[in-house]
C-alpha positions in Angstrom: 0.0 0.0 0.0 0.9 3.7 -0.7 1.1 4.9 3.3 1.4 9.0 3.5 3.0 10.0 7.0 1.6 13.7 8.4 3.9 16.1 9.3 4.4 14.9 13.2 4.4 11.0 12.5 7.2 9.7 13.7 9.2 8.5 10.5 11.4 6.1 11.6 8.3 4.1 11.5 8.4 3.5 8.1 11.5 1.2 8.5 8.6 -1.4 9.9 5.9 -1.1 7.2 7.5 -3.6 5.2 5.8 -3.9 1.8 4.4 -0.6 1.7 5.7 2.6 -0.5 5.9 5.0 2.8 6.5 8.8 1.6 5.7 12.0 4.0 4.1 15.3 3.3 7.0 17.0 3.4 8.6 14.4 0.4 5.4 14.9 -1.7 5.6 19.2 -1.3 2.6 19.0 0.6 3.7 20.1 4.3 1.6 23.7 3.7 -1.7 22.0 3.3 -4.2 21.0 5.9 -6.2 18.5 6.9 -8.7 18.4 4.2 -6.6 19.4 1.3 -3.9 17.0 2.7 -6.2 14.1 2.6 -7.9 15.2 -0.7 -4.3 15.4 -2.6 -3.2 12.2 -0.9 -6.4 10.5 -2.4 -5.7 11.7 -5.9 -2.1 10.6 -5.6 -3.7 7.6 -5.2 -2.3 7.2 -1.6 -4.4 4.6 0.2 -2.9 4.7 3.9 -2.8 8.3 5.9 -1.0 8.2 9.1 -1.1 10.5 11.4 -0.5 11.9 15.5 -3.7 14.3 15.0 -6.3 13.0 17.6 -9.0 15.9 16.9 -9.0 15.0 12.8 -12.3 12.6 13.0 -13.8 15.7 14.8 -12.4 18.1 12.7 -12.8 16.7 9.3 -15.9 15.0 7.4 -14.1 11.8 6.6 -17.3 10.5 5.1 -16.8 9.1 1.6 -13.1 9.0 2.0 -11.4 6.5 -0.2 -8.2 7.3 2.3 -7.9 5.2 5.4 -6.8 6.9 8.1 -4.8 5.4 10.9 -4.4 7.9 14.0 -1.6 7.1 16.5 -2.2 8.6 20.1 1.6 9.7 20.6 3.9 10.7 18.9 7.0 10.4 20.8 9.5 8.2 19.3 11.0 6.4 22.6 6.7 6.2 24.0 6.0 4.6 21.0 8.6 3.0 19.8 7.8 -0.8 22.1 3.9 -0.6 20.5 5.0 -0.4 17.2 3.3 -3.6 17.0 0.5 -1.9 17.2 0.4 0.3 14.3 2.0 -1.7 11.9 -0.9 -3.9 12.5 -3.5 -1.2 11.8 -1.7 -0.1 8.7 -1.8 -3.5 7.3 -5.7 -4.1 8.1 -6.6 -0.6 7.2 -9.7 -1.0 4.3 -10.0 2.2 1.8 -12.2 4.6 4.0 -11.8 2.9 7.3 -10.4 5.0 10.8 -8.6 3.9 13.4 -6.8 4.9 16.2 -4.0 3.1 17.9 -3.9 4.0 21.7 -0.5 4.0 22.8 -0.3 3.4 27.0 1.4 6.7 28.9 3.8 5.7 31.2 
């Protein structure tokens, strides 16, 4: 899958999505846009995988109709996540065009 990292995901993460083409905003020009724009240039890039640290984007977006899916992770502090890793490359590999989910990450 084609997995697009926001601007505060972690990106040593992508060293663990084996299989998937992992690029970030910032690769693809796109680190101005927001939330909506980000998701709608993502989707006709053809991007199926959006992951992200934003925790308010279900509530601040209308992610009905999406062809995106959207994974959320609820940290994004590399040594905090870094042992549930698990965690989110599971919901990156199960994520279904339009689905959401969010990845609760334990706080110490």
């Amino acid at each position: 899958m084609r997995v697009l990292f926001d601007q505060a995901t972690p990106v040593p993460i992508r060293e663990f999505l084996i299989g998937h083409t992992v690029r970030t905003a910032a690769q693809e020009h796109w680190d101005r846009l927001r939330n909506g724009d980000l998701l709608a240039a993502a989707e006709d890039a053809g991007f199926e995988v959006f992951l992200t640290t934003d925790k308010n984007l279900q509530y601040q977006q209308n992610l009905a109709g999406r062809t995106i899916a959207i994974v959320v992770i609820g940290i994004q502090q590399w040594p905090a996540l870094q042992p549930h890793l698990a965690q989110v490359v599971a919901a990156v590999n199960s994520a279904k065009p339009g689905s959401f989910a969010f990845v609760e990450i334990p706080v110490n």
